[in-house]
N, CA, C and O atoms as CSV, one atom per row, in Angstrom:
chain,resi,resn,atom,element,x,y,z
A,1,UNK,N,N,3.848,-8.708,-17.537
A,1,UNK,CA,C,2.448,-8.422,-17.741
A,1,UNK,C,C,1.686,-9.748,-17.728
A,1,UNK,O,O,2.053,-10.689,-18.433
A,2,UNK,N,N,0.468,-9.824,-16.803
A,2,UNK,CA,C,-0.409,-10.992,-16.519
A,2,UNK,C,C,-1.172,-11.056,-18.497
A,2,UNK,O,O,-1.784,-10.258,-19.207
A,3,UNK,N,N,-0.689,-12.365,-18.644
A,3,UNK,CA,C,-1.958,-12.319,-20.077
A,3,UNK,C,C,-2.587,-13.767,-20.023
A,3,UNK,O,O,-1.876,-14.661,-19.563
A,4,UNK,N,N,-3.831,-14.065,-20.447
A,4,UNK,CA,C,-4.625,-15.322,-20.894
A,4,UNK,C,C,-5.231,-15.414,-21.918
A,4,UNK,O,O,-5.843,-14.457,-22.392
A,5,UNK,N,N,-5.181,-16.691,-22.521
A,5,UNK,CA,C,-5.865,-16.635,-23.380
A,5,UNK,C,C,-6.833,-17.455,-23.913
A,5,UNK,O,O,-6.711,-18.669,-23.748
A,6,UNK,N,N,-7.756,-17.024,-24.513
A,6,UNK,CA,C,-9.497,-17.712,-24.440
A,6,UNK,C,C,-9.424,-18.854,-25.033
A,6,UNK,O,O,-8.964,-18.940,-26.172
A,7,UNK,N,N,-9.898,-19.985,-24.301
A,7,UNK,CA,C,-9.865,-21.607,-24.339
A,7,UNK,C,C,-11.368,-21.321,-25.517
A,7,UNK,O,O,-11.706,-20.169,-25.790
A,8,UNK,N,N,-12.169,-22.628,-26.135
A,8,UNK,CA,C,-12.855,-22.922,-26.713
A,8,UNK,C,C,-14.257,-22.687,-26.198
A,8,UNK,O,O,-14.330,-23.270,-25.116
A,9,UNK,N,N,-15.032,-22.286,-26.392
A,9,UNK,CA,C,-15.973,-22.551,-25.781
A,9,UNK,C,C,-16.144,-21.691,-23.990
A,9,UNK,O,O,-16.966,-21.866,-23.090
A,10,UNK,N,N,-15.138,-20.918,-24.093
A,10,UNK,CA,C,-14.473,-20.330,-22.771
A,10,UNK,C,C,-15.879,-18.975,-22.027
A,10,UNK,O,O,-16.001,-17.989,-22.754
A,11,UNK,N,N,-16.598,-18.981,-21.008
A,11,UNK,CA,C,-17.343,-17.719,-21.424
A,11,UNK,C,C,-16.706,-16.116,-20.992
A,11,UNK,O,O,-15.784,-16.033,-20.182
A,12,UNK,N,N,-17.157,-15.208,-21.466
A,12,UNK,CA,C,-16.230,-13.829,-20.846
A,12,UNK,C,C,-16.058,-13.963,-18.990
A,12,UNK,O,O,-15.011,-13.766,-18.374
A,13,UNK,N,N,-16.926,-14.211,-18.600
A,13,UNK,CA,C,-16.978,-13.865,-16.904
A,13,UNK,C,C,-15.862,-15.399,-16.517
A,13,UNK,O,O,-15.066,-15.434,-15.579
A,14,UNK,N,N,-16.014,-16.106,-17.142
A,14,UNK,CA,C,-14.913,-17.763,-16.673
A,14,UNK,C,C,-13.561,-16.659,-16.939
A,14,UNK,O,O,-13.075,-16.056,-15.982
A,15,UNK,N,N,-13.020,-16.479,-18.376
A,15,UNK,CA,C,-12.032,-15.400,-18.663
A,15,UNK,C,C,-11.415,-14.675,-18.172
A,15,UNK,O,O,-10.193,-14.785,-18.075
A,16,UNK,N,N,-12.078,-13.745,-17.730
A,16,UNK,CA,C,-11.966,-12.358,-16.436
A,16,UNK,C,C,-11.634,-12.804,-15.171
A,16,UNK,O,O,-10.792,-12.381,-14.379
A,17,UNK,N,N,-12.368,-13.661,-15.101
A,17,UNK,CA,C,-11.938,-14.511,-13.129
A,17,UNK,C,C,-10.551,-14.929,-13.290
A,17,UNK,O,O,-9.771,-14.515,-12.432
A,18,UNK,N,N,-9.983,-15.839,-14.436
A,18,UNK,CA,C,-9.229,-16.416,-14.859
A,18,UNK,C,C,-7.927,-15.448,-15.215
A,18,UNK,O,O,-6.817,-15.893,-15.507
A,19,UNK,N,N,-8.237,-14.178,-15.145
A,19,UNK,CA,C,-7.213,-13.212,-15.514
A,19,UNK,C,C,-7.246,-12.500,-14.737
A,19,UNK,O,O,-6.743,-11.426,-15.070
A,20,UNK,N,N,-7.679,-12.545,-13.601
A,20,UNK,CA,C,-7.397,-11.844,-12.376
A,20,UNK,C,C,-7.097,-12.761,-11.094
A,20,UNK,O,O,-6.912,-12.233,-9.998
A,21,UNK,N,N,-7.059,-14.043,-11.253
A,21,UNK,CA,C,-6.574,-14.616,-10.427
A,21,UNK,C,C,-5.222,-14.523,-11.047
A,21,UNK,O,O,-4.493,-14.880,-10.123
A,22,UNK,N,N,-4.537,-14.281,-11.962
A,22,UNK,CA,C,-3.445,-14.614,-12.888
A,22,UNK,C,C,-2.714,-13.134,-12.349
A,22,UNK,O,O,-1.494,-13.120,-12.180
A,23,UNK,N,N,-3.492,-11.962,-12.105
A,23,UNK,CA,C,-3.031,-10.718,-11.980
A,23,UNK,C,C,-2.731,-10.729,-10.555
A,23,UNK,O,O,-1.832,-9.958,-10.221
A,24,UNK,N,N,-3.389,-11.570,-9.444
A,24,UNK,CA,C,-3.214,-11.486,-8.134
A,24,UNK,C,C,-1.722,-12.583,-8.117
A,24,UNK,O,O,-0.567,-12.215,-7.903
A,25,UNK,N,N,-2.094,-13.674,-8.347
A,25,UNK,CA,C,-0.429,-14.400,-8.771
A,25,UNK,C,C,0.513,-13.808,-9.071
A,25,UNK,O,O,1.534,-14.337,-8.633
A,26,UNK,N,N,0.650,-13.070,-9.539
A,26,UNK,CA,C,2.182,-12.441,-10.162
A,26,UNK,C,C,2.173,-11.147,-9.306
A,26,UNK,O,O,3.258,-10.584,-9.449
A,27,UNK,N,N,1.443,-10.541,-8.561
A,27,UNK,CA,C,1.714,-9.749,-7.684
A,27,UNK,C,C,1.756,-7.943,-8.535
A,27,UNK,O,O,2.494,-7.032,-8.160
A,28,UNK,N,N,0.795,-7.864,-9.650
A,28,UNK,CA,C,0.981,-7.139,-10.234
A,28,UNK,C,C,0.073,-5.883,-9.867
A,28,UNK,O,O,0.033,-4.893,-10.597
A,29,UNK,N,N,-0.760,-6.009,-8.509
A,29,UNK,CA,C,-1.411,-4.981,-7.987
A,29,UNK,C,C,-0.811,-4.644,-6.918
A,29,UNK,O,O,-0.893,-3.470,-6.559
A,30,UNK,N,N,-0.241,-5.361,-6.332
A,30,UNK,CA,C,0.767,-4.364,-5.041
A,30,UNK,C,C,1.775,-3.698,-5.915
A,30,UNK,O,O,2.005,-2.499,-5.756
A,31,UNK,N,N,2.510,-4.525,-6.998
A,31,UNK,CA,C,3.840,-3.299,-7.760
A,31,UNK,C,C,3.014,-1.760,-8.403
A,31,UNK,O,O,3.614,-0.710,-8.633
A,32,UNK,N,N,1.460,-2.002,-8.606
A,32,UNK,CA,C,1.123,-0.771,-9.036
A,32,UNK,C,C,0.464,0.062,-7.676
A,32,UNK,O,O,-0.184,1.104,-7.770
A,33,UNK,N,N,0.732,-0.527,-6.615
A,33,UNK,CA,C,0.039,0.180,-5.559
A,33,UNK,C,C,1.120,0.938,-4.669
A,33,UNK,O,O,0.935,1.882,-3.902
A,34,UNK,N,N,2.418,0.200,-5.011
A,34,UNK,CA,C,3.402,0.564,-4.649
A,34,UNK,C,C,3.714,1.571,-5.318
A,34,UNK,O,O,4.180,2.460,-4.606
A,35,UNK,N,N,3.635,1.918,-6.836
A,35,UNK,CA,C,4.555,2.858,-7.031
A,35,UNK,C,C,3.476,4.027,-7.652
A,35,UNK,O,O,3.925,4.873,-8.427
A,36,UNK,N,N,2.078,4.034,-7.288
A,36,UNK,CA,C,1.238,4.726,-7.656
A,36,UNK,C,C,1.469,5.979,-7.473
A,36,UNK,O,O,1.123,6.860,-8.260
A,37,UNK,N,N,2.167,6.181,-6.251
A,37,UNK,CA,C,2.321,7.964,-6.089
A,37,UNK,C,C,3.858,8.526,-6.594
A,37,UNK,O,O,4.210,9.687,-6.384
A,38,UNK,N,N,4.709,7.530,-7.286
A,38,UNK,CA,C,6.132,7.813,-7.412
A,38,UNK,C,C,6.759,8.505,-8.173
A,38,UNK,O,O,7.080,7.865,-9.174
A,39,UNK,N,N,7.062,9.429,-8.179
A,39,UNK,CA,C,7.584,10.381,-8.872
A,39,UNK,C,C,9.132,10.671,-9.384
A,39,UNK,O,O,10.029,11.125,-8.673
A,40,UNK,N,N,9.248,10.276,-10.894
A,40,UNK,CA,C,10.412,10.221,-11.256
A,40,UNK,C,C,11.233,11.673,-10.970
A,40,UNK,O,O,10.697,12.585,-10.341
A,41,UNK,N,N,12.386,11.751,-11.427
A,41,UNK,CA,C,13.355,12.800,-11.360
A,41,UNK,C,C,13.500,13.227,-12.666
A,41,UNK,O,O,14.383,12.911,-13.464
A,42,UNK,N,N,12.357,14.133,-12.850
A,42,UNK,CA,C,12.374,14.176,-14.516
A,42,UNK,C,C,12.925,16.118,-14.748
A,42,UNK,O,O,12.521,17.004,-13.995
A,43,UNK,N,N,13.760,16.331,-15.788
A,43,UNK,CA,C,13.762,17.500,-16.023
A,43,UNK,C,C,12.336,18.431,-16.335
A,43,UNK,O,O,11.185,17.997,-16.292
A,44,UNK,N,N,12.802,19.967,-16.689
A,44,UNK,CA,C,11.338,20.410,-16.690
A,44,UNK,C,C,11.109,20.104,-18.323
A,44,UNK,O,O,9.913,20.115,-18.615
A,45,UNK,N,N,11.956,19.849,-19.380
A,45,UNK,CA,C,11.913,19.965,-20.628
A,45,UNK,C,C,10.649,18.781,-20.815
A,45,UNK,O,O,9.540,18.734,-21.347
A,46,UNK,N,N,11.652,17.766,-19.942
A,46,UNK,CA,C,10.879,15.914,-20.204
A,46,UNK,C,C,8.931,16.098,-19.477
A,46,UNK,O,O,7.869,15.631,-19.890
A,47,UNK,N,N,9.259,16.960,-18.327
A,47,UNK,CA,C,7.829,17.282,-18.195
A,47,UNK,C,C,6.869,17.541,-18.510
A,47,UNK,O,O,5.804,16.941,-18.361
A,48,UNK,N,N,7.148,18.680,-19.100
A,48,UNK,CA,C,6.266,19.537,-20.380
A,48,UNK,C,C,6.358,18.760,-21.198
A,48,UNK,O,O,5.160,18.814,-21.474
A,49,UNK,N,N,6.986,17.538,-22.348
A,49,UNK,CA,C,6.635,17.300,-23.095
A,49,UNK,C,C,5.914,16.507,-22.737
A,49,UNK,O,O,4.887,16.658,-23.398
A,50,UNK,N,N,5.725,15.157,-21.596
A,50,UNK,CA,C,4.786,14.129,-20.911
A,50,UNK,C,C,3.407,14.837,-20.804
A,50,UNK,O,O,2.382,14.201,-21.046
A,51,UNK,N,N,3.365,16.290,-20.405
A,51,UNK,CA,C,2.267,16.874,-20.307
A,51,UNK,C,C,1.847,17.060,-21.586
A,51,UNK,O,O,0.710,16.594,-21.659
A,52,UNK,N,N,2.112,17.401,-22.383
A,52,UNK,CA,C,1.848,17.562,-23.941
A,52,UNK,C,C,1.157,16.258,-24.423
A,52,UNK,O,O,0.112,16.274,-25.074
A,53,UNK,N,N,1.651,15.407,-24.149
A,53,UNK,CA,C,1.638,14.328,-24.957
A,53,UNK,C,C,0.215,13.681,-24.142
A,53,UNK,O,O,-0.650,13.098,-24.795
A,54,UNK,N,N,0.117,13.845,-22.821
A,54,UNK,CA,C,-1.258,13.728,-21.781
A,54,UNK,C,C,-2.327,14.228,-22.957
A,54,UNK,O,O,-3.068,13.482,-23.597
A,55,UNK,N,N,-2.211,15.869,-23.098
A,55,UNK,CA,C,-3.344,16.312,-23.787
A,55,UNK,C,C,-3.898,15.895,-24.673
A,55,UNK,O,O,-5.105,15.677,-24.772
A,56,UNK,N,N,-2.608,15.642,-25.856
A,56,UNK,CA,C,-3.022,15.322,-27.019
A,56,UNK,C,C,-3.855,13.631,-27.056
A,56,UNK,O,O,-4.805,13.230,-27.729
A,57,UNK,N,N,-3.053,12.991,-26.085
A,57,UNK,CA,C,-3.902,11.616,-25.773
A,57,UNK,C,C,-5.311,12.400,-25.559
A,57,UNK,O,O,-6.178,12.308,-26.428
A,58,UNK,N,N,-5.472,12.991,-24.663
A,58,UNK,CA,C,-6.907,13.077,-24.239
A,58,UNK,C,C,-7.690,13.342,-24.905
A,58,UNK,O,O,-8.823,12.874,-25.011
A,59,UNK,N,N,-6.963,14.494,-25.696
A,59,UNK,CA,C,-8.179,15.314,-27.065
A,59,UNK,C,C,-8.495,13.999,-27.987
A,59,UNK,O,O,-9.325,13.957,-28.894
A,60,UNK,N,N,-7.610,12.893,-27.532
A,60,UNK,CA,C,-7.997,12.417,-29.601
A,60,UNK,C,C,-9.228,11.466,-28.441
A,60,UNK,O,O,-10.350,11.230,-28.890
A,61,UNK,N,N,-8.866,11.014,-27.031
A,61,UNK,CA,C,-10.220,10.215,-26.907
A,61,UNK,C,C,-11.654,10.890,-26.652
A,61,UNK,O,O,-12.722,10.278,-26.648
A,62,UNK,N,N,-11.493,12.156,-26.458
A,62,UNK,CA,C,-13.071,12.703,-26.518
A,62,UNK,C,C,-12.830,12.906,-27.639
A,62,UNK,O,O,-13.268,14.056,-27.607
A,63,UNK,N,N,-12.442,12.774,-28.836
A,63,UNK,CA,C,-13.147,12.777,-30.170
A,63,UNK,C,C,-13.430,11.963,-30.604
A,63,UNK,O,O,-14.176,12.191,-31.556
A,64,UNK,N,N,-13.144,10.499,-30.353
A,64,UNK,CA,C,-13.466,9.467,-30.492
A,64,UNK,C,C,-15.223,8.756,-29.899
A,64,UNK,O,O,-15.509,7.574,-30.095
């Protein structure tokens, strides 16, 4: 995982440039472009619960 961290005096937009040149370096947008459509070999049990667990993520951020 690309991480940086804020120098002194550092401003947000210097930061952000600075952490996405860091994200293009390590090549961490082709590995997610690559495996964006990839689909594990998951049982139906492990499914349904990933789906479960989707919802409940979702419900708690529209209540938030």
């Amino acid at each position: 995982m690309a991480q940086v961290e804020r120098k002194d005096k550092e401003s947000l937009e210097r930061l952000i440039s600075r952490f996405r040149r860091v994200v293009i370096r390590k090549g961490v947008l082709k590995q997610v472009r690559r495996s964006r459509y990839f689909s594990e070999n998951l049982s139906k049990e492990m499914k349904r619960r990933k789906a479960i667990f989707r919802e409940k993520r979702r419900k708690l951020a529209i209540e938030r």
